[in-house]
mmCIF file of the N, C-alpha and C atoms, coordinates in Angstrom:
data_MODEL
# 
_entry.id   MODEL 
# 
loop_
_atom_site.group_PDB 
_atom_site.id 
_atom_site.type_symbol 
_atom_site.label_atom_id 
_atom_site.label_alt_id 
_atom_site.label_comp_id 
_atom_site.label_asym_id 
_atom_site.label_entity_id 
_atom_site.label_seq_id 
_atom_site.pdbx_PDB_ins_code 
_atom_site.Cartn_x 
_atom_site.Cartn_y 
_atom_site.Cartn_z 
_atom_site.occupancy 
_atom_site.B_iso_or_equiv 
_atom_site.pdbx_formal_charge 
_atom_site.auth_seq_id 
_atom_site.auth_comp_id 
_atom_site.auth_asym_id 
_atom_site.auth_atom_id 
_atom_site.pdbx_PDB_model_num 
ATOM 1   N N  . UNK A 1 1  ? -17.864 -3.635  23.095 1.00 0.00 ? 1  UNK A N  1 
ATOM 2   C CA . UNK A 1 1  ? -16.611 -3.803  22.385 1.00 0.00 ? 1  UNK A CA 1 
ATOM 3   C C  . UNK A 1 1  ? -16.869 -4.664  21.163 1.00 0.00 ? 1  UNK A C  1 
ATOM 4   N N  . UNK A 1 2  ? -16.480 -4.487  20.396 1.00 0.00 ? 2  UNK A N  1 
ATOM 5   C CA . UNK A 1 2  ? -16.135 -5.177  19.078 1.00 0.00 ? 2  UNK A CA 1 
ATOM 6   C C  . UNK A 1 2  ? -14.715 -5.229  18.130 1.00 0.00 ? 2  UNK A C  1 
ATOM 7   N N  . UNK A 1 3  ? -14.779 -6.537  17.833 1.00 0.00 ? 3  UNK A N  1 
ATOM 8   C CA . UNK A 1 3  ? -13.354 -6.790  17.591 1.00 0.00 ? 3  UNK A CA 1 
ATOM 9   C C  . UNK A 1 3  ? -13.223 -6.536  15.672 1.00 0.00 ? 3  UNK A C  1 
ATOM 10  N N  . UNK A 1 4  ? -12.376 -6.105  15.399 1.00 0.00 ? 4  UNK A N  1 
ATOM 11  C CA . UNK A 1 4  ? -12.573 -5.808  13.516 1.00 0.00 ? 4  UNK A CA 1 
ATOM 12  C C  . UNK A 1 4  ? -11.171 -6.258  13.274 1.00 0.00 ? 4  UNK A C  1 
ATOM 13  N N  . UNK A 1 5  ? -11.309 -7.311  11.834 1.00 0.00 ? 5  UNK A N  1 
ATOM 14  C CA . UNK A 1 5  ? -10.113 -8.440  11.524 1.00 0.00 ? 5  UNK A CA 1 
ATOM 15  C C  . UNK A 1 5  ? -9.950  -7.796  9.825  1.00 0.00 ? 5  UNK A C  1 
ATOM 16  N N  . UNK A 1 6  ? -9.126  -7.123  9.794  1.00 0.00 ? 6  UNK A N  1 
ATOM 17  C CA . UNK A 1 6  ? -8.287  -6.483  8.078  1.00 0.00 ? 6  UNK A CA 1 
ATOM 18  C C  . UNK A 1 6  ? -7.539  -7.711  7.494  1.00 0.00 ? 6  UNK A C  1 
ATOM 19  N N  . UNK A 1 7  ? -7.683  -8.389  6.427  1.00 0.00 ? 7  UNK A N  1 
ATOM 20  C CA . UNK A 1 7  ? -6.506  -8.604  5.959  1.00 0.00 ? 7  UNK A CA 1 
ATOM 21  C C  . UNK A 1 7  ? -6.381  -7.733  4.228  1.00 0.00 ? 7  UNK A C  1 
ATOM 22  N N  . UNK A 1 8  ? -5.632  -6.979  4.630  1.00 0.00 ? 8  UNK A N  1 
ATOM 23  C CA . UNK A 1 8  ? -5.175  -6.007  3.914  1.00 0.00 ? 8  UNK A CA 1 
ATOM 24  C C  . UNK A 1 8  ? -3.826  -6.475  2.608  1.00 0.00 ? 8  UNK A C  1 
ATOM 25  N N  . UNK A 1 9  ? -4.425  -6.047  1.383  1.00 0.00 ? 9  UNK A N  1 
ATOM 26  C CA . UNK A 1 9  ? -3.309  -6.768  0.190  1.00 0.00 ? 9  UNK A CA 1 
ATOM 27  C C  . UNK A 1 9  ? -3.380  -5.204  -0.928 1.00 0.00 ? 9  UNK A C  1 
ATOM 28  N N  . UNK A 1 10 ? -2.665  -5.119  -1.379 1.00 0.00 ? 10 UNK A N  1 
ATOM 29  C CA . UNK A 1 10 ? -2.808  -4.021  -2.585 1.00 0.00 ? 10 UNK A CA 1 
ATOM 30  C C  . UNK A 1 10 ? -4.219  -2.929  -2.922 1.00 0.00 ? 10 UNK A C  1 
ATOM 31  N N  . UNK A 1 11 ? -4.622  -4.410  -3.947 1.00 0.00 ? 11 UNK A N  1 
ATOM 32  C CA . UNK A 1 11 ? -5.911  -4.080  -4.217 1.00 0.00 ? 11 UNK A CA 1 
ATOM 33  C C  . UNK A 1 11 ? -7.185  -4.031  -3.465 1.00 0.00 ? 11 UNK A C  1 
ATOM 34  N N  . UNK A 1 12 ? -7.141  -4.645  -2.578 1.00 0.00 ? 12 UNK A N  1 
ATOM 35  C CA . UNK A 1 12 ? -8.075  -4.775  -1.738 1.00 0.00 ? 12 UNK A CA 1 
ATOM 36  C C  . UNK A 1 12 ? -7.809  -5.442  -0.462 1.00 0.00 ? 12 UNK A C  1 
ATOM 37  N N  . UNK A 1 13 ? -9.025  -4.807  0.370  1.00 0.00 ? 13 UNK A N  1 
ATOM 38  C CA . UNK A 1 13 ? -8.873  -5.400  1.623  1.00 0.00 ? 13 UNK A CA 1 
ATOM 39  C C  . UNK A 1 13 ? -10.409 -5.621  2.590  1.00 0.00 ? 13 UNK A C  1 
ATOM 40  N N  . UNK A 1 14 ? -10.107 -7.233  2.602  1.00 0.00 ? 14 UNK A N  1 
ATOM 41  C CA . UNK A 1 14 ? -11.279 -7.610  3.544  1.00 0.00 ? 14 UNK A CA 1 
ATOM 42  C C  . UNK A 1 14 ? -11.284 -7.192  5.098  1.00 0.00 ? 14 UNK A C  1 
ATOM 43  N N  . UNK A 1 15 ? -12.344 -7.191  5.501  1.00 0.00 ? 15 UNK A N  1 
ATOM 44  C CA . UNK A 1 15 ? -12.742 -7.238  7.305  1.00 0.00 ? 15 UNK A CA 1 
ATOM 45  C C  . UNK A 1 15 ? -14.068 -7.806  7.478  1.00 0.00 ? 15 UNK A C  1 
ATOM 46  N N  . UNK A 1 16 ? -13.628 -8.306  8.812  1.00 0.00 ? 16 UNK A N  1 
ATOM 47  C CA . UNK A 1 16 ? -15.014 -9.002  9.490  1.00 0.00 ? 16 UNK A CA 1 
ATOM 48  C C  . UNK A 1 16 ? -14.901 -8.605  10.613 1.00 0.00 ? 16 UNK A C  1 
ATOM 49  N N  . UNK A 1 17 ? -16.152 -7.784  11.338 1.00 0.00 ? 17 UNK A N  1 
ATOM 50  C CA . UNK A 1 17 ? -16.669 -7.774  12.733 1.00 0.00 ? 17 UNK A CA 1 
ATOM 51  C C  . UNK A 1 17 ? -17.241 -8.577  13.289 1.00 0.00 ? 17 UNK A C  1 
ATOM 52  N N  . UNK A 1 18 ? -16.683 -8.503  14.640 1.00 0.00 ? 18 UNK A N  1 
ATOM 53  C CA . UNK A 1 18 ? -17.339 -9.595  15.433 1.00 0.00 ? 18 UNK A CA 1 
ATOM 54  C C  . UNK A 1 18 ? -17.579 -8.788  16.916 1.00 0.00 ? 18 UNK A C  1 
ATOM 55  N N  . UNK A 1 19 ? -18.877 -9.278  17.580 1.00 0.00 ? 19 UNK A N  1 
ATOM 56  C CA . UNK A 1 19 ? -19.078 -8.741  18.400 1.00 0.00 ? 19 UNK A CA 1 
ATOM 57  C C  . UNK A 1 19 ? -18.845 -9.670  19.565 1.00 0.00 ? 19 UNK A C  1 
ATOM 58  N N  . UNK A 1 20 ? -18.945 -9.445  21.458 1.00 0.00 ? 20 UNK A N  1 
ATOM 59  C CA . UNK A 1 20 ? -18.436 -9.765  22.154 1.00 0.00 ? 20 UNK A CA 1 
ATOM 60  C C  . UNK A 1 20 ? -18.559 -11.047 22.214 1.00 0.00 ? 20 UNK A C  1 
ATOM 61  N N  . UNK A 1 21 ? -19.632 -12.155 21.474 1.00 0.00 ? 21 UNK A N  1 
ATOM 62  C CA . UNK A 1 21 ? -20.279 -13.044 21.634 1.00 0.00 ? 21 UNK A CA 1 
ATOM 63  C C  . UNK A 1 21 ? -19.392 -13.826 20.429 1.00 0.00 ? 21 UNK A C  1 
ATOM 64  N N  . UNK A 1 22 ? -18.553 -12.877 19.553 1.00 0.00 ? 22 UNK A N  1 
ATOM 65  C CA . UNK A 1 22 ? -18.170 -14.173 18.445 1.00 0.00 ? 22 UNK A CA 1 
ATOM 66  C C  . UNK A 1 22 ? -18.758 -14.099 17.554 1.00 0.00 ? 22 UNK A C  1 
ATOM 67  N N  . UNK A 1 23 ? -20.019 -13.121 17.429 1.00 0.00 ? 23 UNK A N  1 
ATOM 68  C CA . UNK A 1 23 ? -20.898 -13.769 16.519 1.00 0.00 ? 23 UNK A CA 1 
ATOM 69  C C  . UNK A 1 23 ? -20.472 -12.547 14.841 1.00 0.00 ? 23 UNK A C  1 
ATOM 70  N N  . UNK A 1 24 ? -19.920 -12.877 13.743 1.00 0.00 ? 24 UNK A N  1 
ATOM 71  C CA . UNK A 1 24 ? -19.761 -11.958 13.377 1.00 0.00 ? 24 UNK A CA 1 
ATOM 72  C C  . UNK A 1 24 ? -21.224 -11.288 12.788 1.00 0.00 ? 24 UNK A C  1 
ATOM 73  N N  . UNK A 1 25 ? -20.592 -9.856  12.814 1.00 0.00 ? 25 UNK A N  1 
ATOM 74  C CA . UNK A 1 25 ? -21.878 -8.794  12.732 1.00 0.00 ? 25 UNK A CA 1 
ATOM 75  C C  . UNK A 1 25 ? -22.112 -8.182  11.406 1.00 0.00 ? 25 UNK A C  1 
ATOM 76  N N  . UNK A 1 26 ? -20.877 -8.062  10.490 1.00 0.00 ? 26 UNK A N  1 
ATOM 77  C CA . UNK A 1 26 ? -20.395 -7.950  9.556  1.00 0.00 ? 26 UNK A CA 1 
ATOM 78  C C  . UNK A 1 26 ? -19.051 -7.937  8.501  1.00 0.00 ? 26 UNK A C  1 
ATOM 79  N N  . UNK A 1 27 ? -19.605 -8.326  7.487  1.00 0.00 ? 27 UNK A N  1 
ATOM 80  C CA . UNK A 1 27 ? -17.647 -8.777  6.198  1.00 0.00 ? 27 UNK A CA 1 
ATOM 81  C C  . UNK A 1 27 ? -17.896 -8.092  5.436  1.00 0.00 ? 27 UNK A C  1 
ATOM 82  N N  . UNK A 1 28 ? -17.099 -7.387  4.720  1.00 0.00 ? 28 UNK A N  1 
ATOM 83  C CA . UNK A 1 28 ? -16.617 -6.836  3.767  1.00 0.00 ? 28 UNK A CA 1 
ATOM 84  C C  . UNK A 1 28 ? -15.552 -7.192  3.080  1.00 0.00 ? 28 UNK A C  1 
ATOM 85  N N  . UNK A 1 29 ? -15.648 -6.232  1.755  1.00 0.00 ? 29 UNK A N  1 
ATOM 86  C CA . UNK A 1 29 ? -14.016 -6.306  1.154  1.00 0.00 ? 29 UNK A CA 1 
ATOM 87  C C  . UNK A 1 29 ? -14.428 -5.171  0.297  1.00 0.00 ? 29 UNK A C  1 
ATOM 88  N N  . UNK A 1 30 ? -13.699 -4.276  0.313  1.00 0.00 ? 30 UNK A N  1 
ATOM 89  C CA . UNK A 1 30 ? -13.410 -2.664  -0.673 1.00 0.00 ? 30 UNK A CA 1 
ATOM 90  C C  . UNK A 1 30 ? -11.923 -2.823  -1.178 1.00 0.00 ? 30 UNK A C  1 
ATOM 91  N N  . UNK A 1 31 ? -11.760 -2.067  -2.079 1.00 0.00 ? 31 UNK A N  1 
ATOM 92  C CA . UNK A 1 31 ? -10.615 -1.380  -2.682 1.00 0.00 ? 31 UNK A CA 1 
ATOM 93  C C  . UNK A 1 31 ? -9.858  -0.992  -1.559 1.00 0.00 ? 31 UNK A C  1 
ATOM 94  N N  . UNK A 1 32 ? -8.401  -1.075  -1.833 1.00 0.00 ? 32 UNK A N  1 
ATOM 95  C CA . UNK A 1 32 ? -7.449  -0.643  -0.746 1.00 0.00 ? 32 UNK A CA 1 
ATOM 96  C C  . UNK A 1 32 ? -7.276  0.870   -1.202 1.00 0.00 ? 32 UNK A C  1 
ATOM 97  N N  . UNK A 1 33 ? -7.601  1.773   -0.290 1.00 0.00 ? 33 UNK A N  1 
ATOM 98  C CA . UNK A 1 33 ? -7.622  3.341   -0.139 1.00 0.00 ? 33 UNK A CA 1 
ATOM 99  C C  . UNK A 1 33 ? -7.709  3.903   1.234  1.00 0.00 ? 33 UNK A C  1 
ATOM 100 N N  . UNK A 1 34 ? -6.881  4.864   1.424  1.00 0.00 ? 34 UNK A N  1 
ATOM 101 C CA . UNK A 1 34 ? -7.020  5.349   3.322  1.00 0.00 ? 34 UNK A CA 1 
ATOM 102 C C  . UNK A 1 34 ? -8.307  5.796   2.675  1.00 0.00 ? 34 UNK A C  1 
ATOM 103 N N  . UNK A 1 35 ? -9.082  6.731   2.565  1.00 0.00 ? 35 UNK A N  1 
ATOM 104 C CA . UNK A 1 35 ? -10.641 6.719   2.453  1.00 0.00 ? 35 UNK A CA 1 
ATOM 105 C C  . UNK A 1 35 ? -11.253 5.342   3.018  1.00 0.00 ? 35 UNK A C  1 
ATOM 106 N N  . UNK A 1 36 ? -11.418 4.921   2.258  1.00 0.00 ? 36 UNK A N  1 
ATOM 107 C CA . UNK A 1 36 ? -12.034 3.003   2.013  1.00 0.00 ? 36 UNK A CA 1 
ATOM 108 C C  . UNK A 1 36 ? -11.402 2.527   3.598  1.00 0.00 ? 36 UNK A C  1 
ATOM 109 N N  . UNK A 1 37 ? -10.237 2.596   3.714  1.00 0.00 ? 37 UNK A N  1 
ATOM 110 C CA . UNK A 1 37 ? -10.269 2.276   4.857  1.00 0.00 ? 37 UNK A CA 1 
ATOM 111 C C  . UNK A 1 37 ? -10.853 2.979   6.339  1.00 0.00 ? 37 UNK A C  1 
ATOM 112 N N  . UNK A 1 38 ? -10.500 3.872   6.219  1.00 0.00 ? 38 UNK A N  1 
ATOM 113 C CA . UNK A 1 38 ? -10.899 4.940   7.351  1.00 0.00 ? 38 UNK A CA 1 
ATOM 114 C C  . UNK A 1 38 ? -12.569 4.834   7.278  1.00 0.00 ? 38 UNK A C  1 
ATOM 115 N N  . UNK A 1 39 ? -13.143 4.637   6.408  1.00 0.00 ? 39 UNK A N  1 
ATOM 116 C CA . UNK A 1 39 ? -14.978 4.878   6.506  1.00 0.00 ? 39 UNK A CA 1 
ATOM 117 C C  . UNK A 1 39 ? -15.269 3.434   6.946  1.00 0.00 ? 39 UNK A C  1 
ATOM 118 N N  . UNK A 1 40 ? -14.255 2.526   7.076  1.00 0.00 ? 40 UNK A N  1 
ATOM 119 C CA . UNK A 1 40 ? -15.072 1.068   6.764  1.00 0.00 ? 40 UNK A CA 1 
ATOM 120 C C  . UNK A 1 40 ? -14.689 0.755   8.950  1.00 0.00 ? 40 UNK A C  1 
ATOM 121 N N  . UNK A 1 41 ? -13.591 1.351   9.046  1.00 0.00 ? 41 UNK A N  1 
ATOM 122 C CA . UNK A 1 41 ? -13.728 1.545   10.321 1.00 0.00 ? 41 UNK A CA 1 
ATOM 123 C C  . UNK A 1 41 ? -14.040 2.299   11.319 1.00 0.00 ? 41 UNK A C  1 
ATOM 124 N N  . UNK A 1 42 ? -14.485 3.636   10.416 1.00 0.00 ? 42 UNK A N  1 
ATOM 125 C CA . UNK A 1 42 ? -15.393 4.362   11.145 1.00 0.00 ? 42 UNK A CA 1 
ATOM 126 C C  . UNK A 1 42 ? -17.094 4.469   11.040 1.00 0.00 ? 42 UNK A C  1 
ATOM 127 N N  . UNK A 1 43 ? -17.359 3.142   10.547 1.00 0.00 ? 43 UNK A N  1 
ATOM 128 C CA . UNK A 1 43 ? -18.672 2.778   10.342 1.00 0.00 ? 43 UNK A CA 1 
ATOM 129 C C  . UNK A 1 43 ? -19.323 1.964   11.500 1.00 0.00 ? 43 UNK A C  1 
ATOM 130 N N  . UNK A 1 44 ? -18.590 2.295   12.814 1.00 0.00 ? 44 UNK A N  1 
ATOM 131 C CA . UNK A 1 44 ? -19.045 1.637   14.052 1.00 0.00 ? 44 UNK A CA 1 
ATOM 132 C C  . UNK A 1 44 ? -18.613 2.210   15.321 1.00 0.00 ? 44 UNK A C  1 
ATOM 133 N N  . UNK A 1 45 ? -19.833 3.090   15.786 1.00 0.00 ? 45 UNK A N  1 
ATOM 134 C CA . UNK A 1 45 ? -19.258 3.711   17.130 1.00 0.00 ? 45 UNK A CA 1 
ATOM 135 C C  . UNK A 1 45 ? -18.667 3.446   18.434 1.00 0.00 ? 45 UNK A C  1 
ATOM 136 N N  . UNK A 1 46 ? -19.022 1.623   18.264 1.00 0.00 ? 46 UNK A N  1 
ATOM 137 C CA . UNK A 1 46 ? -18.465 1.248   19.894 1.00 0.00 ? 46 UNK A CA 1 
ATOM 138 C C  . UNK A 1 46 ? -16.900 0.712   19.549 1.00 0.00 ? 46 UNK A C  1 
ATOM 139 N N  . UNK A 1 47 ? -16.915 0.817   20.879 1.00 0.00 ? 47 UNK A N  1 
ATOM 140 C CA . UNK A 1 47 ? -15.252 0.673   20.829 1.00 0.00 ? 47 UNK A CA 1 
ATOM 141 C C  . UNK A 1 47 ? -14.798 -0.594  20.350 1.00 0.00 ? 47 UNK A C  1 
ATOM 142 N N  . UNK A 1 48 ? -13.777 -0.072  19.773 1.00 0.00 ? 48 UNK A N  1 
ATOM 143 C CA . UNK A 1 48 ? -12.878 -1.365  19.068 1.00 0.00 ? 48 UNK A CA 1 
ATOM 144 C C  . UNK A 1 48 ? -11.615 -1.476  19.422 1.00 0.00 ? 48 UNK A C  1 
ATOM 145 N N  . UNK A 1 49 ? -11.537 -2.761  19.174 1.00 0.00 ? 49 UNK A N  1 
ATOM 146 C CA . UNK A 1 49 ? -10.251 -3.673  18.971 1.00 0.00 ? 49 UNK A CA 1 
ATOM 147 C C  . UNK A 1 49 ? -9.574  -3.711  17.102 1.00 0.00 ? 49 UNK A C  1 
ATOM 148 N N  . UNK A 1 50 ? -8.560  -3.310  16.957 1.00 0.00 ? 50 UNK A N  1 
ATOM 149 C CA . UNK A 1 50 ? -8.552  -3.678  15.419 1.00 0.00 ? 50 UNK A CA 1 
ATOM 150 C C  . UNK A 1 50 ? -7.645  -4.707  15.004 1.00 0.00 ? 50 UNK A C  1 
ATOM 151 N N  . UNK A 1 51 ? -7.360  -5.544  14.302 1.00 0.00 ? 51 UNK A N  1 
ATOM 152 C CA . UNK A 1 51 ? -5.958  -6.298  14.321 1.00 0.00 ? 51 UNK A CA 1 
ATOM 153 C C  . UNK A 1 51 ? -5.701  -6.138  12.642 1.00 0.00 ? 51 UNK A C  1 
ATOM 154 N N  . UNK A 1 52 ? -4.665  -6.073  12.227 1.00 0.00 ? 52 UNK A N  1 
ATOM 155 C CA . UNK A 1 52 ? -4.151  -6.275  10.565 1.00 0.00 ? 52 UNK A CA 1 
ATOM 156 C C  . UNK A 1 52 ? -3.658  -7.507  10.415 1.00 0.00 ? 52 UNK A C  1 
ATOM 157 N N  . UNK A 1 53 ? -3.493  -8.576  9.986  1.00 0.00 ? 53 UNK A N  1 
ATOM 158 C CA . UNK A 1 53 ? -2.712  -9.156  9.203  1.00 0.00 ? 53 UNK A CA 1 
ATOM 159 C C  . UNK A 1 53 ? -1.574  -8.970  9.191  1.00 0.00 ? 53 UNK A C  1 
ATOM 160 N N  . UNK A 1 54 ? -0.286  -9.511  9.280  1.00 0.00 ? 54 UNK A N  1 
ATOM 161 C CA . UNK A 1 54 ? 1.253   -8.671  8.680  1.00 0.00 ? 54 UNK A CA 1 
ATOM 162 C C  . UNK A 1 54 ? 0.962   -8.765  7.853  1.00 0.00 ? 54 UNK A C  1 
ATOM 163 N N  . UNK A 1 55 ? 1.548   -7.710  7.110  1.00 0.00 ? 55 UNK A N  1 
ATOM 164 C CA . UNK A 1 55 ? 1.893   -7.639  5.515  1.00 0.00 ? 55 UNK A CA 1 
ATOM 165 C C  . UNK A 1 55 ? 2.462   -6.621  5.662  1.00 0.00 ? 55 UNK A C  1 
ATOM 166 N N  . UNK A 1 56 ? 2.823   -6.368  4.111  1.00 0.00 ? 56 UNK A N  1 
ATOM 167 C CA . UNK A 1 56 ? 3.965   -5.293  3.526  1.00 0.00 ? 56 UNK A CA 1 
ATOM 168 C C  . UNK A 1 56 ? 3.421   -4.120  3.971  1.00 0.00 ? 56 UNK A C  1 
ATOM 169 N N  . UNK A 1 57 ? 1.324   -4.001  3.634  1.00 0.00 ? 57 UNK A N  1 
ATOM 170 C CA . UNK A 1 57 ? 0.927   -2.963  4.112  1.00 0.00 ? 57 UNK A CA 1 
ATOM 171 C C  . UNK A 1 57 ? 0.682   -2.695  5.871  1.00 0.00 ? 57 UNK A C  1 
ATOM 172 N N  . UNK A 1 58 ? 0.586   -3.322  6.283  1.00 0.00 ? 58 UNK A N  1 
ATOM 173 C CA . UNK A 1 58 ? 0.459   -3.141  7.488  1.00 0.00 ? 58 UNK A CA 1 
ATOM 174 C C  . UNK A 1 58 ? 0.329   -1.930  8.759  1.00 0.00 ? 58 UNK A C  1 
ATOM 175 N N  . UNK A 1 59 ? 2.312   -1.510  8.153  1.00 0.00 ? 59 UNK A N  1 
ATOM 176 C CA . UNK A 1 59 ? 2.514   -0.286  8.847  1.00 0.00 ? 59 UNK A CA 1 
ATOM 177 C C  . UNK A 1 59 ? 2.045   0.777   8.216  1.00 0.00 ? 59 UNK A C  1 
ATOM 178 N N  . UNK A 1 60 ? 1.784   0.459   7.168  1.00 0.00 ? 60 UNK A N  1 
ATOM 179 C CA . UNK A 1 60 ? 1.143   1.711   6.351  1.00 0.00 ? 60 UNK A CA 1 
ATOM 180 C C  . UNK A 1 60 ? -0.570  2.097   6.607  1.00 0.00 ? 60 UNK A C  1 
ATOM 181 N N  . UNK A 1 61 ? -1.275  1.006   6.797  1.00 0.00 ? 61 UNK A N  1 
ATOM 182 C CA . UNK A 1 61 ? -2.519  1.008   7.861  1.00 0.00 ? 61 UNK A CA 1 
ATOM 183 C C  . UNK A 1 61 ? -2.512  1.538   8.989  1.00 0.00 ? 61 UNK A C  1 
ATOM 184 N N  . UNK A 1 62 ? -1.442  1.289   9.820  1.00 0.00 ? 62 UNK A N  1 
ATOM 185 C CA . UNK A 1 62 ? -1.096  1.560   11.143 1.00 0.00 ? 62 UNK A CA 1 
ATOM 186 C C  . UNK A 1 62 ? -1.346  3.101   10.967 1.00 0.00 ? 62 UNK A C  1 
# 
């Protein structure tokens, strides 16, 4: 399992993975785009946990 943390704003949006240990595995930040988003969380086959941030975008991530 691995846990993946969005905080998602307009222009862009960061994430950090972390694996079961805490330890993060990897951060990013891309351009806000469903593309950009969808590849940046489908860039890891084991199962995840995802969480967003509230924000305006949020449900629109969802």
């Amino acid at each position: 399992m691995i846990y993946i943390g969005i905080d998602l704003h307009a222009r862009h949006f960061s994430m950090a993975v972390l694996n079961q240990d805490d330890s993060i595995m990897f951060e990013e930040t891309r351009l806000t785009s469903c593309p950009n988003l969808k590849a940046a969380i489908g860039a890891f086959s084991e199962t995840q946990s995802v969480v967003f941030k509230e924000s305006t975008l949020a449900a629109w991530a969802y």
